[in-house]
C-alpha positions as CSV (number, residue, x, y, z in Angstrom):
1,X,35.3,9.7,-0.4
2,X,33.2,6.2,-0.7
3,X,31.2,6.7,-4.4
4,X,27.3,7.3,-4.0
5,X,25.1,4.0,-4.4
6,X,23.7,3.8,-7.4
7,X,20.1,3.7,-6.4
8,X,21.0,7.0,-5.0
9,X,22.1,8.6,-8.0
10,X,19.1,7.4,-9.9
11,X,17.0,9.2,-7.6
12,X,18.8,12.2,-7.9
13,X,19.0,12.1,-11.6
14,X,15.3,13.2,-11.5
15,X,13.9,16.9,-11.1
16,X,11.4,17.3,-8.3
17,X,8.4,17.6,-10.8
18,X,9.4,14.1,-12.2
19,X,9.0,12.9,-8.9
20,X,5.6,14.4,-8.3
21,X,4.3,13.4,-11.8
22,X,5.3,9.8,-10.7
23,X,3.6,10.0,-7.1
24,X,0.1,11.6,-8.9
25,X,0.2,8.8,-11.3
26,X,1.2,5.9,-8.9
27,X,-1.8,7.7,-6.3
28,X,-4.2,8.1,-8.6
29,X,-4.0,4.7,-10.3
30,X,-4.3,3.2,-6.8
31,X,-7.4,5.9,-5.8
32,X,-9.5,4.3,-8.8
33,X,-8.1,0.9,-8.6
34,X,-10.1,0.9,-5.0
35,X,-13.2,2.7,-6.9
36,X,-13.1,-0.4,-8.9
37,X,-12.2,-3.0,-6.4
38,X,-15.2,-2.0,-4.1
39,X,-17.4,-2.5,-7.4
40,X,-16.5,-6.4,-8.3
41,X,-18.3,-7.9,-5.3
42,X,-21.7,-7.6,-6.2
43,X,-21.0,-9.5,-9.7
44,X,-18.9,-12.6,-7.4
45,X,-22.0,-12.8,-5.1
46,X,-24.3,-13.4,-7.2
47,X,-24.6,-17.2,-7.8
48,X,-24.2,-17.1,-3.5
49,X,-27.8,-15.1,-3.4
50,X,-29.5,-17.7,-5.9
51,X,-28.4,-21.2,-5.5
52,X,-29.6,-24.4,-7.1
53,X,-31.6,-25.7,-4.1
54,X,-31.6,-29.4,-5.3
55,X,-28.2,-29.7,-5.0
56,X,-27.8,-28.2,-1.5
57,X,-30.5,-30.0,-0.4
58,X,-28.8,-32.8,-0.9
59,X,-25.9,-32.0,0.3
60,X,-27.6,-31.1,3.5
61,X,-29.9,-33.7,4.1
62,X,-26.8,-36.4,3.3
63,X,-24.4,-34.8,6.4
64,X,-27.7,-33.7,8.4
65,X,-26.5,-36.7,10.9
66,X,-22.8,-35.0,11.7
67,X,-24.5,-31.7,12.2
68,X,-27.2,-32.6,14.5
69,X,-25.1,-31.4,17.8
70,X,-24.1,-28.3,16.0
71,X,-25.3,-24.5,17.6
72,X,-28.1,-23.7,15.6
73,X,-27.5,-20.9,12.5
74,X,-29.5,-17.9,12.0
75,X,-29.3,-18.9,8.4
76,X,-31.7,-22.0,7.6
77,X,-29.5,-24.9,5.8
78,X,-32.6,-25.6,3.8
79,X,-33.1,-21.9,2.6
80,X,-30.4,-22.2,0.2
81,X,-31.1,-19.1,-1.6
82,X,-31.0,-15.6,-0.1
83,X,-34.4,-14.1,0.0
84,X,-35.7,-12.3,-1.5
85,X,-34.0,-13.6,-4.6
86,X,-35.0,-17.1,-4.3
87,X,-37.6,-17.3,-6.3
88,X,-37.7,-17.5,-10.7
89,X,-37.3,-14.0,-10.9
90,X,-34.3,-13.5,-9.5
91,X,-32.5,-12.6,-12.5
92,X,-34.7,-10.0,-13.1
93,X,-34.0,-8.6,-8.8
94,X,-30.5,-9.5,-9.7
95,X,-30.9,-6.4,-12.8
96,X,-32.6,-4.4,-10.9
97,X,-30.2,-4.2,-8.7
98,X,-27.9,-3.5,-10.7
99,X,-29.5,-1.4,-12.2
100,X,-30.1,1.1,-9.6
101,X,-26.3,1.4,-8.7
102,X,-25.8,2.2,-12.6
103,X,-28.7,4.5,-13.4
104,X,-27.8,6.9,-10.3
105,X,-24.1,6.2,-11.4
106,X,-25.1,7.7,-15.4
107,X,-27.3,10.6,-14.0
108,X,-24.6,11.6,-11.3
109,X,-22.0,11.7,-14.0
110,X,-23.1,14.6,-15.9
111,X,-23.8,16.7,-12.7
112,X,-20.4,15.5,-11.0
113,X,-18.1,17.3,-13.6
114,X,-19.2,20.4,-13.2
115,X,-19.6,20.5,-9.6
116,X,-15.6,19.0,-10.0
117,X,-14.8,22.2,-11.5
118,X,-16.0,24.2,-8.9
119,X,-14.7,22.4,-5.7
120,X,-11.4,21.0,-4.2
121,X,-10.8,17.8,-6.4
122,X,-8.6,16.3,-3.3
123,X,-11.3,17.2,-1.1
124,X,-14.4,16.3,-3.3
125,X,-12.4,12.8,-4.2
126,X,-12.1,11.8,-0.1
127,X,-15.5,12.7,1.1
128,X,-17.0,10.3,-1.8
129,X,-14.5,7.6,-1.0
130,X,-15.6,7.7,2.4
131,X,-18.8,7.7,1.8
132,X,-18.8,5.1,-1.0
133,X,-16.4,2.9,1.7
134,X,-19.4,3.2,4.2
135,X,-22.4,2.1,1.7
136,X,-20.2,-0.6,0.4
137,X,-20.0,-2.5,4.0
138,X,-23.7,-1.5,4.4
139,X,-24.1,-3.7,1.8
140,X,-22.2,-6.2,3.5
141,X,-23.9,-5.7,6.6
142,X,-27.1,-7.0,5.4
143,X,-26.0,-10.8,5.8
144,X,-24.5,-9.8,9.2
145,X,-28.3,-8.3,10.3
146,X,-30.0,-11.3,8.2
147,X,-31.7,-8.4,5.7
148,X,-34.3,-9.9,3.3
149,X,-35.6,-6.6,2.0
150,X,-34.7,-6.1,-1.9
151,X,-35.7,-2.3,-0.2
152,X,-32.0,-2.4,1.6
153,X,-30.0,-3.6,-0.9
154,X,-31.5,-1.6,-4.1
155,X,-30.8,1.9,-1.8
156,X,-27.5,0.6,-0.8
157,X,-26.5,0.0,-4.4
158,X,-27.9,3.6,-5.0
159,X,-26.2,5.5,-2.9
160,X,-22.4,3.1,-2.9
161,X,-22.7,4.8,-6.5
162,X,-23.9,8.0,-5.0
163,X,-20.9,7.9,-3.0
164,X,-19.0,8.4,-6.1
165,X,-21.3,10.8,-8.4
166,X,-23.8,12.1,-5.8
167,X,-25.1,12.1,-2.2
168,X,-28.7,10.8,-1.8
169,X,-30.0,11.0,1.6
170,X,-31.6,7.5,2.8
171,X,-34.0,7.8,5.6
172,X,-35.1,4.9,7.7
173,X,-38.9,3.8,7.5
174,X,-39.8,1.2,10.0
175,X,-37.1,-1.7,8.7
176,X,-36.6,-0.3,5.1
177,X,-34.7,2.1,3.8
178,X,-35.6,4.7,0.9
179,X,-33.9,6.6,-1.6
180,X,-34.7,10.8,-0.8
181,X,-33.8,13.4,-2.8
182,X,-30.4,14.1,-3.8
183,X,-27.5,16.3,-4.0
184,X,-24.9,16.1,-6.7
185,X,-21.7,16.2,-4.7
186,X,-18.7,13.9,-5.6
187,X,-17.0,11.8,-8.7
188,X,-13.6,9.3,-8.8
189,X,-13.4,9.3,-12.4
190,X,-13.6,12.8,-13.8
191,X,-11.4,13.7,-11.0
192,X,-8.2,11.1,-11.5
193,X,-8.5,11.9,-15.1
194,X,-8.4,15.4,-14.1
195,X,-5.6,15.0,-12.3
196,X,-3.6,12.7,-14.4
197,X,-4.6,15.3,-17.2
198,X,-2.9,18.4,-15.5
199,X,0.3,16.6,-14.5
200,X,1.0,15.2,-18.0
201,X,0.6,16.8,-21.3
202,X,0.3,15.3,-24.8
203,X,3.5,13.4,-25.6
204,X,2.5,9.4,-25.1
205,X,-0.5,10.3,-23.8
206,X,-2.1,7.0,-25.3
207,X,0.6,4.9,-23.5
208,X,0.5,6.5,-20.4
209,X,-3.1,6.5,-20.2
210,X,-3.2,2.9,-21.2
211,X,-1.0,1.7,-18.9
212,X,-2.5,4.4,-16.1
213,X,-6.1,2.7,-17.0
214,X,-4.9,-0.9,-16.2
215,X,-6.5,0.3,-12.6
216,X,-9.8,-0.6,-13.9
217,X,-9.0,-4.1,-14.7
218,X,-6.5,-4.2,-11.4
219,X,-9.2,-3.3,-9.3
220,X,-11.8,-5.5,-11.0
221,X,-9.2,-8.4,-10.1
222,X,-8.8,-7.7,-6.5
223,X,-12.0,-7.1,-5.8
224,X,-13.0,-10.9,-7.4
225,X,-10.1,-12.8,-5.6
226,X,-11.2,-10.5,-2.2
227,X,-14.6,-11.1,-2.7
228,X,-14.0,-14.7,-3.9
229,X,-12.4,-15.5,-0.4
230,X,-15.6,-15.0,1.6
231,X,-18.5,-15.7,-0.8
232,X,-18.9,-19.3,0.0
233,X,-18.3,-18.8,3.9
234,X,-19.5,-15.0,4.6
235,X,-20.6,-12.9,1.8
236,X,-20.6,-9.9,4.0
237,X,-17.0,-10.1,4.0
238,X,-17.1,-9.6,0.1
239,X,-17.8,-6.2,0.7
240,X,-16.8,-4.8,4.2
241,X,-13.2,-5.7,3.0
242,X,-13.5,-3.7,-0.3
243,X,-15.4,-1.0,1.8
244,X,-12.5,-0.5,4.4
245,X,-10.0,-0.3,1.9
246,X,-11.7,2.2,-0.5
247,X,-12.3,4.4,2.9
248,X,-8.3,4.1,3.9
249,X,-7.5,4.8,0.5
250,X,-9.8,8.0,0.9
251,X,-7.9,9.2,4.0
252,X,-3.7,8.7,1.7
253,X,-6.2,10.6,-0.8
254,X,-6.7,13.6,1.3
255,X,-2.9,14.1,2.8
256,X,-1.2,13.1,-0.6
257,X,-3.1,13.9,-4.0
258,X,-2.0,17.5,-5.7
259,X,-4.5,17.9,-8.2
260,X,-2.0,20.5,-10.5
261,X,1.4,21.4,-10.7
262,X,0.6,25.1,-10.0
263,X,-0.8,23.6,-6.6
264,X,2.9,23.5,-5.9
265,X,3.7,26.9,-5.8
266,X,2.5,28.2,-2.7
267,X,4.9,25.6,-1.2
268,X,8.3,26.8,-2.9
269,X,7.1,30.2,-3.5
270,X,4.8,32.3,-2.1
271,X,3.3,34.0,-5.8
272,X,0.9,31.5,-7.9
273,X,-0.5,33.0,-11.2
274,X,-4.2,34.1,-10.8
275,X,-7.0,31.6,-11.7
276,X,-9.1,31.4,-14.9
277,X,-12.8,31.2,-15.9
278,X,-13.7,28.0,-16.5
279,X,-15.7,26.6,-19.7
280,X,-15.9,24.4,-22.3
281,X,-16.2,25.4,-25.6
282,X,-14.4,22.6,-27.1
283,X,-15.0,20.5,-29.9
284,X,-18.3,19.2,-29.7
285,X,-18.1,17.1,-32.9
286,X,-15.4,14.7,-31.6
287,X,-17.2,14.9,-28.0
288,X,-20.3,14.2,-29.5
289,X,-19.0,11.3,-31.8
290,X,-17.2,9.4,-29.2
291,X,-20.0,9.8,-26.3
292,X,-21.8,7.7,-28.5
293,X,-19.5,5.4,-28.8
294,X,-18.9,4.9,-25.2
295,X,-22.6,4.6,-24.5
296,X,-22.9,1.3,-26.2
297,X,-19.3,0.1,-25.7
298,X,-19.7,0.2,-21.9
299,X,-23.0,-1.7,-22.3
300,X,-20.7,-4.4,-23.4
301,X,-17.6,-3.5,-21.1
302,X,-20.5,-3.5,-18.0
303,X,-22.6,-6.1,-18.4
304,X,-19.5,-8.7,-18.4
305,X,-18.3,-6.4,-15.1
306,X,-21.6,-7.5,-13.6
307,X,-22.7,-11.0,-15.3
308,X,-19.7,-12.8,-16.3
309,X,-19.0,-15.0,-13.0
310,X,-22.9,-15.4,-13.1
311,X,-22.3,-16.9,-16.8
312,X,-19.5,-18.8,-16.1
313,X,-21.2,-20.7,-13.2
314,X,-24.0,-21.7,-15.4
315,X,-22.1,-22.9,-18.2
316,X,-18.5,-24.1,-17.0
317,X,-20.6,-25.5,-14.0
318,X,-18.4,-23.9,-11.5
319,X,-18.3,-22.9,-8.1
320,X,-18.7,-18.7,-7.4
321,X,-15.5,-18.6,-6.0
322,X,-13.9,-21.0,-9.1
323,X,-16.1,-18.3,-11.6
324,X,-14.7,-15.4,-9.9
325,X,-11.1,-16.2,-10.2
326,X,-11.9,-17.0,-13.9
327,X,-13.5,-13.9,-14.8
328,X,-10.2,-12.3,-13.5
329,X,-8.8,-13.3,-17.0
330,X,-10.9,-10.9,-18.9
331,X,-9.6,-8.1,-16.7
332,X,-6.2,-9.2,-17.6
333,X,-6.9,-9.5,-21.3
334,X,-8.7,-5.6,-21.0
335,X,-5.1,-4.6,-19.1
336,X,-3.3,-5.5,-22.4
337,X,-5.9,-4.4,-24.7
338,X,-6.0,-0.7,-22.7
339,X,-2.3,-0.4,-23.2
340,X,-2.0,-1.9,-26.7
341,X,-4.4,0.8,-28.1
342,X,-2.6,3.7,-26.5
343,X,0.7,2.5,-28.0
344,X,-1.0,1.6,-31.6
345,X,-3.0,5.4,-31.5
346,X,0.0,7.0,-30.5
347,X,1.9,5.5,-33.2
348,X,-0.7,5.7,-35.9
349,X,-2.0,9.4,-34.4
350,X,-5.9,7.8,-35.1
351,X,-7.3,7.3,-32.0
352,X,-10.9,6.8,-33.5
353,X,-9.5,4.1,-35.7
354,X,-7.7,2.1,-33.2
355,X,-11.6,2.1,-31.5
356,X,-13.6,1.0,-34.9
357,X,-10.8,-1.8,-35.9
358,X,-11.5,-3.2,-32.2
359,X,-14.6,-3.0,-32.2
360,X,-14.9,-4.5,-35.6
361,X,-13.0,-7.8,-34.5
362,X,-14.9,-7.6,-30.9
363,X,-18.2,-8.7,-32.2
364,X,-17.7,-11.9,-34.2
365,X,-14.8,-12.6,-30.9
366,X,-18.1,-12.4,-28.5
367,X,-20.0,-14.5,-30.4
368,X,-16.5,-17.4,-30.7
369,X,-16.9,-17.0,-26.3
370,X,-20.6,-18.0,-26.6
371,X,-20.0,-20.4,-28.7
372,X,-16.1,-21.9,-27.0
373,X,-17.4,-21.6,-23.9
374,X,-19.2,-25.0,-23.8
375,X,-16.2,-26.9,-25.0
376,X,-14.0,-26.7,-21.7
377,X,-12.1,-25.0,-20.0
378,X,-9.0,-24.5,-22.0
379,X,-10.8,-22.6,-25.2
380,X,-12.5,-20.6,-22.2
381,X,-9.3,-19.2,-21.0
382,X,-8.3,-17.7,-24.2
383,X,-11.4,-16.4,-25.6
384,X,-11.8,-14.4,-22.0
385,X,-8.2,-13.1,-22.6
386,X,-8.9,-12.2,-26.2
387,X,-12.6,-10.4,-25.1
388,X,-11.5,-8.8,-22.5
389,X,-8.5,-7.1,-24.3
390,X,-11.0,-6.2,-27.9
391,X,-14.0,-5.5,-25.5
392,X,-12.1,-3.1,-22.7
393,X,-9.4,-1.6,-25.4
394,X,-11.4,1.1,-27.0
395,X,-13.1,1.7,-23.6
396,X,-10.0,2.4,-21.9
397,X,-8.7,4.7,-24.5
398,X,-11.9,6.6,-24.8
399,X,-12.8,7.6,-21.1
400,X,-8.8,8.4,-20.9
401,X,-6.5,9.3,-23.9
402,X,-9.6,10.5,-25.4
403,X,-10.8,12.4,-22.9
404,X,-7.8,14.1,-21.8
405,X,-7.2,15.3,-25.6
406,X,-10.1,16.5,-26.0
407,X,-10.4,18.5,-22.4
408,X,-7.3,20.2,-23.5
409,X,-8.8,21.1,-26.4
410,X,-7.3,25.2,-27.7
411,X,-10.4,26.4,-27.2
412,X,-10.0,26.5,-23.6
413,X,-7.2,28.4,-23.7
414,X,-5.1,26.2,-21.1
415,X,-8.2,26.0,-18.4
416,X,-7.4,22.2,-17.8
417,X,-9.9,21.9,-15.0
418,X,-12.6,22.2,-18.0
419,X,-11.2,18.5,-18.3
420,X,-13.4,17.4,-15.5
421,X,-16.5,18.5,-17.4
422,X,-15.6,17.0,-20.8
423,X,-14.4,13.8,-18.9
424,X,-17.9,14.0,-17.3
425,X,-19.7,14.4,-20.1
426,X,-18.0,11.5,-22.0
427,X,-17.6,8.7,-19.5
428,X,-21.6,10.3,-18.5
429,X,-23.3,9.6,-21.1
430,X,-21.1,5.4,-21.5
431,X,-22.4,5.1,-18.0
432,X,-26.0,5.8,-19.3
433,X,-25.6,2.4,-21.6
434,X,-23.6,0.7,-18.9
435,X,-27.1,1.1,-16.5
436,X,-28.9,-0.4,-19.4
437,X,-26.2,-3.3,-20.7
438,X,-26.7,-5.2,-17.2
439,X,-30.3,-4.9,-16.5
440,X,-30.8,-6.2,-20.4
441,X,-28.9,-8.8,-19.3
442,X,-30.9,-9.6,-16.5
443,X,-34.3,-9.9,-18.7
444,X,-33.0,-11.0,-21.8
445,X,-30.7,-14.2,-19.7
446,X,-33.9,-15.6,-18.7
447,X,-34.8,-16.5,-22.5
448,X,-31.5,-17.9,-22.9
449,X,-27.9,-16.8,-22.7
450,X,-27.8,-16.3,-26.8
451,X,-29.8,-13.7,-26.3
452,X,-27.0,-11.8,-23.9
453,X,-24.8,-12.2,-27.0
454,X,-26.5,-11.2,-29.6
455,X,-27.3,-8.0,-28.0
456,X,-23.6,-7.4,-27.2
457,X,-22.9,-7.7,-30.5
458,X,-25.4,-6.0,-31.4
459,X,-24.0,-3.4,-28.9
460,X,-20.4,-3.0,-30.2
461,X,-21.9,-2.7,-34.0
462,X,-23.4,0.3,-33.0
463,X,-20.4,1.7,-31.0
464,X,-18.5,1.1,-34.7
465,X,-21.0,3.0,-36.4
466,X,-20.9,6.3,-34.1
467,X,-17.2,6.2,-35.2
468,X,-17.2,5.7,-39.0
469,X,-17.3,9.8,-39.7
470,X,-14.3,10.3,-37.4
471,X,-12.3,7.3,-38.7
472,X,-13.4,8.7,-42.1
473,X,-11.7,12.2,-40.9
474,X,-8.8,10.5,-39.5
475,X,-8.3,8.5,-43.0
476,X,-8.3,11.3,-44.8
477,X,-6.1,13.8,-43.2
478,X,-2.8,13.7,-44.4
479,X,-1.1,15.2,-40.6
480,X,0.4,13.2,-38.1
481,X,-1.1,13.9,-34.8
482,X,-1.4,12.3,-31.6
483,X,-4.9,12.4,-32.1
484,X,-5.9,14.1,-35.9
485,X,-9.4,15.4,-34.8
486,X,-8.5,18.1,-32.4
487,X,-5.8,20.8,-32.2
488,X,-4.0,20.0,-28.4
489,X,-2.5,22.3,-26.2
490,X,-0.1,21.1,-23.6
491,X,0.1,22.0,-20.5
């Protein structure tokens, strides 16, 4: 009898609920890493929308001769800027903007988890996917139509977040659309974490979550080397590409996500245990304390999301596509910073501690980029590594580790669906200071980019001080717990 390869036996060395735990965590992580990834875009674009007109205009009127015989372009070489954020307020469109997308993104958030408790998560996830796949090319589609209306892209921006918190119906009016009233209907995030939740219980939790949240940085990456590829030649691109693959990824969503291991028992066996109430009657303290927190560390996390290739053109004096790829290193630094403070809260059993020693060194480390920045490109490289790991560490283990910790929470006597609301409620009210961080940055940039800083700082100060009664708890308890401020119950 020949012996059995030995790829072959490592398979079978693993019980069938290993292998599902490894497909929901492998599906999920790629399900938000295309959340994320339809995101970046808008940030990469952004220095193609407003141009230094000078510049081009002498680039144009210097190889004017050799283009004389050319078809002529629908898009005037002149018009270097992309009405109707050509003029000196176009920082302030440019917040606006994002602000829209963020502000229906925080208000959606609180809705989405309860309505996530209520419905189908693998069906909920796929309609918003497809949805949020659909606005995203919208987007897009305004350079293929020649769009000029701030009307288009403000609802677009709306409603791609919509697609992940909340339908809003748009309604044409003559050549503009406007943003009608809504419906709460769909979330990514407090559904993955959901999911991710059910299928593993306590033990690691930190690393596992860290390593699972690298998606967010992942997908931030892709989507800047994607969009990257096309912003110079045909922004449009920069988002009908994100847009198709979020949309495929909503289709493998809705033939492969399980949402619970108990899902699995009306496949081997035909008797599955009656379903509970559902409810949160957690602990508010620690959801309290740490919603806070969030709030202003996402500012910070969000604002460099949106206005960090923006920043880097201006003051590296960089191409978008060249400030794109370089922003990609603060995504890698917040990869290692995610999974670094799982491993050190696991360890330690303080996950509000690993968050206030983070944020106490992310401060003076924003103000070392402001300051670095200027003196090349080398000092650049590793202050965005270092940022992105101090800034995106205590984010990552908040909307995850956290979150799942607390959603578990006794109380709730093993309803782990209840996670969707807490997660909701948590990542909610960050999302609420991530609206606000980019469209400070917006008004504030036009006074000077030290102003930017300074209110980061300012930012993750405040984040530290929304955590100084639970590292005080943590401090002085003398049990070692994966996380010391709530009893768990695994699943």
């Amino acid at each position: 009898m020949a012996p059995v390869p030995p790829g072959i036996r490592l398979m079978v060395s693993f019980d069938r609920d290993q292998w599902y735990r490894a497909l929901t965590f492998i599906l999920t992580f790629l399900l938000y890493t295309s959340f994320h990834l339809s995101r970046k875009p808008i940030s990469i674009i952004k220095s193609e929308l407003h141009k230094n007109c000078s510049s081009v205009s002498e680039i144009s009127t210097a190889s004017s001769s050799s283009q004389q015989a050319s078809l002529p372009s629908k898009h005037n070489d002149m018009d270097c800027s992309w009405k109707p954020f050509d003029k000196s307020n176009y920082k302030q469109l440019l917040g606006a903007m994002d602000y829209s997308f963020l502000c229906a993104y925080a208000v959606g958030m609180y809705l989405s988890g309860i309505i996530g408790e209520r419905l189908p998560i693998r069906l909920y996830l796929t309609v918003g996917m497809l949805a949020s796949g659909l606005f995203t090319c919208l987007f897009g589609l305004g350079y293929v139509y020649n769009i000029h209306s701030l009307g288009f892209y403000i609802c677009i921006q709306a409603c791609c977040c919509c697609a992940e918190n909340l339908q809003l119906r748009c309604a044409c009016v003559k050549d503009k659309l406007r943003v009608a009233n809504g419906l709460v209907q769909t979330t990514g995030w407090p559904s993955v974490v959901t999911c991710i939740g059910n299928w593993f219980g306590k033990g690691r939790r930190g690393l596992i979550m860290g390593l699972w949240n690298s998606h967010t940085s992942v997908g931030n990456i892709l989507g800047s080397l994607i969009a990257g590829y096309w912003v110079s030649s045909n922004w449009g691109l920069s988002f009908i590409v994100p847009g198709i693959i979020i949309a495929i990824m909503g289709v493998f969503c809705f033939f492969f996500l399980i949402e619970h291991p108990n899902d699995l028992k009306s496949v081997y066996a035909q008797n599955s245990p009656p379903g509970k109430s559902l409810g949160v009657n957690g602990h508010h303290e620690g959801v309290i304390d740490f919603s806070l927190c969030l709030l202003f560390a996402k500012l910070v996390s969000y604002t460099f999301l949106f206005w960090l290739p923006l920043y880097i053109t201006k003051a590296a004096h960089l191409d978008a596509k060249e400030a794109g790829d370089l922003s990609t290193l603060f995504d890698v630094g917040g990869i290692v910073g995610g999974i670094l403070a799982g491993v050190i809260s696991d360890k330690l059993g303080k996950r509000a501690t690993t968050c206030a020693v983070m944020l106490l060194l992310a401060a003076p480390t924003l103000y070392g980029f402001s300051m670095i920045s200027e003196f090349g490109l080398g000092p650049t490289i590793g202050m965005l590594l270092v940022c992105g790991g101090l800034v995106n560490g205590p984010y990552a283990l908040i909307t995850t580790a956290v979150s799942a910790d607390l959603g578990t929470h006794k109380s709730l006597k093993g309803n782990a669906r209840a996670l969707s609301t807490v997660t909701a409620i948590i990542d909610g009210t960050g999302s609420v200071g991530a609206a606000l961080g980019p469209l400070l940055a917006g008004l504030l940039s036009s006074g000077g980019w030290d102003q930017v800083f300074y209110m980061l700082m300012t930012a993750d100060f405040l984040a530290l001080l929304f955590l100084l009664r639970l590292v005080k708890k943590e401090l002085d308890s003398t049990k070692s717990r994966p996380i010391s401020i709530v009893q768990l119950k695994e699943h």
